[in-house]
N, C-alpha and C positions, 0 to 999 in steps of 0.2 A: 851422555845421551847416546843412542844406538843408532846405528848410522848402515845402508847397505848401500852402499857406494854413494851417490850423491843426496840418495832419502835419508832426512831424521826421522824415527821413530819417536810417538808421545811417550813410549817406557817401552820397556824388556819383555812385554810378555804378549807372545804369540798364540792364533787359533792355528794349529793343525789343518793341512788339507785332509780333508777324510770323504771319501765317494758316498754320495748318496748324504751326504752332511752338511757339509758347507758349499751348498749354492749361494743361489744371490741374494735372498732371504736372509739365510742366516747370518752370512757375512755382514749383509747393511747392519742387521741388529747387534753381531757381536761391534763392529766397528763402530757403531753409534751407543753402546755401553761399554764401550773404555776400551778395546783392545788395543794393542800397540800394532798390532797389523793381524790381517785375516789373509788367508792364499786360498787361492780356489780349488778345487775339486779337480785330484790326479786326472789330466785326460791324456791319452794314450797315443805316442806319436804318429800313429800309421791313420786309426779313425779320426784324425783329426784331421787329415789329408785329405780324407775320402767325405768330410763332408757331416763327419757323425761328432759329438759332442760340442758341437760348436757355443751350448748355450753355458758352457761352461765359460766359456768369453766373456760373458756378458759385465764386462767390469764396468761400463760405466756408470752401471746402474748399482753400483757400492760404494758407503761416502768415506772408508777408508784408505789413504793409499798409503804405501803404492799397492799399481794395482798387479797383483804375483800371479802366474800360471805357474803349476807345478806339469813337466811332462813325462812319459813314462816312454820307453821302449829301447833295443838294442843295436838300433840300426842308424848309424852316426848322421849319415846322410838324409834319412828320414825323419831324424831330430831335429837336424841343421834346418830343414824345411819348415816342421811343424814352428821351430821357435819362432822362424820370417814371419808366421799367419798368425802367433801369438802377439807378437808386436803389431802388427797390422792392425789388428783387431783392439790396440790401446796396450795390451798389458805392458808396464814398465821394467818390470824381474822378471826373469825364469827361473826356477825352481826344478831341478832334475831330480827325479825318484831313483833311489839306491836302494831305497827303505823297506819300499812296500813286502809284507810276508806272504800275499796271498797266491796261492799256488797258480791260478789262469795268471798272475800277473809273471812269478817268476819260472813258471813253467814256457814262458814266453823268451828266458833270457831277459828279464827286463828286470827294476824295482830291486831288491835287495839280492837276486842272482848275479847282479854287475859286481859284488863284492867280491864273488868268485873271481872272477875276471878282470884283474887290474890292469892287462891292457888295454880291453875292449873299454873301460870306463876311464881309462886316458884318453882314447880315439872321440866317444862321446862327448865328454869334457869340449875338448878339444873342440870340435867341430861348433857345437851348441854354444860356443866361447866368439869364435870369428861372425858365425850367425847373427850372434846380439848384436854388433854393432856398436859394443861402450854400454848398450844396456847391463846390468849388474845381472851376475848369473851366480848361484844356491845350488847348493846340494843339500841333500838331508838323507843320511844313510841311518844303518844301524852299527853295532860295535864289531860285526861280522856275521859269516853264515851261521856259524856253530863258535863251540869256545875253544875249537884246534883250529880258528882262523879270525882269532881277530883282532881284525888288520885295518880299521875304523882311521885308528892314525896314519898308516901309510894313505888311505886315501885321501885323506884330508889332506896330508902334504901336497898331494900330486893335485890335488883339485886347487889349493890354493897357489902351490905354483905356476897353474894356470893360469890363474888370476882371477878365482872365485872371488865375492864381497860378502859370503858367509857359510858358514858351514852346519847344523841343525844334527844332531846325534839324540837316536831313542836309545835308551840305557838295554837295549836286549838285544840277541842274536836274532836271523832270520828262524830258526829251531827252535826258541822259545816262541816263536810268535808273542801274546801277550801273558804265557804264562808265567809265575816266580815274580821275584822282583825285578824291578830297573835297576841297575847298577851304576849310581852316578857318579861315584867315586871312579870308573874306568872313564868315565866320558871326561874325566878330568886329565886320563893320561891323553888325550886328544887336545884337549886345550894345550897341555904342557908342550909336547910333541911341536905343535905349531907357531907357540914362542919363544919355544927352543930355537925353531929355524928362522927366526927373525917375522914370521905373519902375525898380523895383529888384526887380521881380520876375525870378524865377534864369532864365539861359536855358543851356539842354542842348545839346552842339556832336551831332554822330553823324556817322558814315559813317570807314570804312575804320580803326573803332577793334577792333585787334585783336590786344593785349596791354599790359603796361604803358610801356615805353615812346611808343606811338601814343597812348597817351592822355597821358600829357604831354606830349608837341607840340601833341596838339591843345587842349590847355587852354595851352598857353603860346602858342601861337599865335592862336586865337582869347579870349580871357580869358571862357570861358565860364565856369559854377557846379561843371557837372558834365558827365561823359561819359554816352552812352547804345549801349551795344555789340548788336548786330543780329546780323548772318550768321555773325558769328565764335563765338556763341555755340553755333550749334546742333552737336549733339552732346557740348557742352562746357558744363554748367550749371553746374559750379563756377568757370570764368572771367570772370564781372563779381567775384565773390566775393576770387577773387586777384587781379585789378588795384585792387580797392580795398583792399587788403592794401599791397601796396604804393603805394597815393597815401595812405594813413593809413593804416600799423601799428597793429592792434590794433580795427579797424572792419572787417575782411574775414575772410577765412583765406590759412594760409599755403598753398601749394603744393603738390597732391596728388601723391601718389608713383603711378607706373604702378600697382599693383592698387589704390589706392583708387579710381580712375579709372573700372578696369573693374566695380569693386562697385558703385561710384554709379550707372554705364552699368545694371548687374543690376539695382540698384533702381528705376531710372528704368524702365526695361522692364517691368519687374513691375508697376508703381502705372498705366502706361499700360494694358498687359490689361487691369487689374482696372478699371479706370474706361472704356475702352471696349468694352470687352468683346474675347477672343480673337481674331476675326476682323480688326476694323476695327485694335484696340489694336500688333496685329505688326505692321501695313502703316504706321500712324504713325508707330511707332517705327523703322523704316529708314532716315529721312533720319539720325536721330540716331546710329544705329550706324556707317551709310556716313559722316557727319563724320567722327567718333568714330575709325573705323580708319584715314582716312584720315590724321588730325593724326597718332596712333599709329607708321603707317607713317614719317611723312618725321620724325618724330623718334627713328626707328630702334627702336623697343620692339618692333615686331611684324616678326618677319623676312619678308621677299617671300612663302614659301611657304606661308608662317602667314596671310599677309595673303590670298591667295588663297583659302583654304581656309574662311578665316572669312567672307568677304565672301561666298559662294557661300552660307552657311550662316546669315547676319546679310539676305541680300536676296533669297533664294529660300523660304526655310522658313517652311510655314504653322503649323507647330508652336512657341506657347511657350514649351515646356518642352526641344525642342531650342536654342533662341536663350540659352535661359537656360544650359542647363549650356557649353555653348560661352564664355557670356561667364565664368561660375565658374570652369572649366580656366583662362582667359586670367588672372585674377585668381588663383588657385592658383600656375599656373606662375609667376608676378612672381614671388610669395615665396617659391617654393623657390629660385629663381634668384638668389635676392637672399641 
């Protein structure tokens, strides 16, 4: 069983914090379809001081724990603080971003620019380490900036000599962003690296995991603890749920039939309004639908002209009670079809 310092995990497979992704919405629903744990949505140490991203906190309205804040920024003392209002606010982990590629993040010195920076991200470590209090403290980096640096395992060392409770590796440089493949055979020289030096703390392989087969390769390839699934998830929160279904029967669920799919999709939409209210709640909820139809489509459930019709109706409509009965029809028609 997977363990981050005094939390069991139900199995090995993780949602990815992803911005704009995983709020509280999605969380409840990946966590209540099988996840082994959801983290919430990167928030940035300094707006988090100031007041702004707060409702990224919102754990306790997610019925998986523990409940993870991942934080973002370069400024050790400004971490040290954000992590005290993480905990305050309930969360039980913190999660420090190494990872993130996007330019406003590491244009900031923050997210996977710390790579460059192995002292600056020992200071971090560090400070964000005495902060917690015994709370269990994560990283999740990448394998380095480019492939003239990377340095994935020295940080890992240095992070677990800290006295991290786990460590999260996407198989690409910050350079590739999500171009090429993940490389999970390197995330393996990070595991090795780590029990080489005596840590046995779990390290998490990710990138380009997106069903259950990919996630056995990349655990047979890299000999990671566990998997942690990202992009593949969005509009899809029952898929950590079913791959960890199949990597342990009887720790996940089985395999949703097309209308449960789209009733999940209804609920998921529905818990989104209601938590951001009508306006804001449709507009989040669109990446998830446009995923959503899109799996749908190339798995032939929704015919071309059905898919047309809805996607007009899933990415233009400011109404949620038209998005909704749309998605109802779609979930209707399954089972009469069936």
């Amino acid at each position: 069983m997977l363990h981050i310092g005094p939390h069991a995990l139900r199995n090995p497979v993780l949602l990815a914090p992803m911005a704009g992704v995983t709020d509280v919405p999605f969380r409840a629903a990946a966590a209540r379809l099988g996840a082994g744990l959801t983290i919430a949505e990167m928030a940035a140490g300094k707006e988090l001081l100031e007041g702004r991203q707060r409702e990224r906190l919102a754990g306790e309205k997610v019925g998986g724990r523990p409940f993870v804040v991942q934080l973002a920024g370069h400024d050790a003392v400004l971490m040290a603080r954000a992590t005290e209002v993480a905990l305050a606010h309930g969360a039980q982990v913190i999660d420090i971003n190494m990872g993130c590629p996007a330019k406003m993040v590491t244009g900031k010195l923050s997210g996977a620019a710390l790579m460059r920076d192995p002292a600056l991200a020992r200071t971090i470590v560090e400070a964000v380490m005495a902060a917690a209090g015994g709370a269990p403290v994560t990283v999740k980096m990448r394998l380095g900036w480019d492939d003239a640096r990377r340095n994935a395992a020295e940080i890992a060392l240095m992070a677990a000599d800290a006295g991290v409770a786990m460590v999260t590796v996407h198989g690409r440089t910050r350079r590739q962003f999500y171009t090429g493949r993940a490389d999970w055979r390197a995330v393996g020289g990070v595991v090795r690296a780590l029990r080489h030096a005596g840590h046995a703390i779990p390290v998490i392989v990710n990138g380009d995991i997106v069903d259950a087969p990919t996630a056995r390769a990349a655990l047979a390839q890299s000999g990671a603890d566990g998997v942690m699934i990202g992009r593949a998830a969005t509009g899809r929160p029952w898929l950590p749920g079913e791959i960890a279904e199949s990597l342990a029967p009887g720790h996940g669920i089985a395999p949703l039939p097309f209308d449960r799919q789209a009733a999940e999709l209804m609920r998921l939409h529905a818990d989104m309004v209601a938590f951001h209210g009508e306006a804001v709640g449709v507009r989040r909820a669109r990446k998830h639908l446009k995923a959503a139809l899109t799996h749908w489509r190339a798995a032939g459930a929704v015919p071309v002209d059905d898919a047309a019709r809805l996607r007009e109706v899933f990415l233009r409509s400011e109404s949620a009670a038209e998005v909704q009965d749309a998605l109802s029809a779609l979930a209707q028609g399954s089972r009469a079809a069936a």
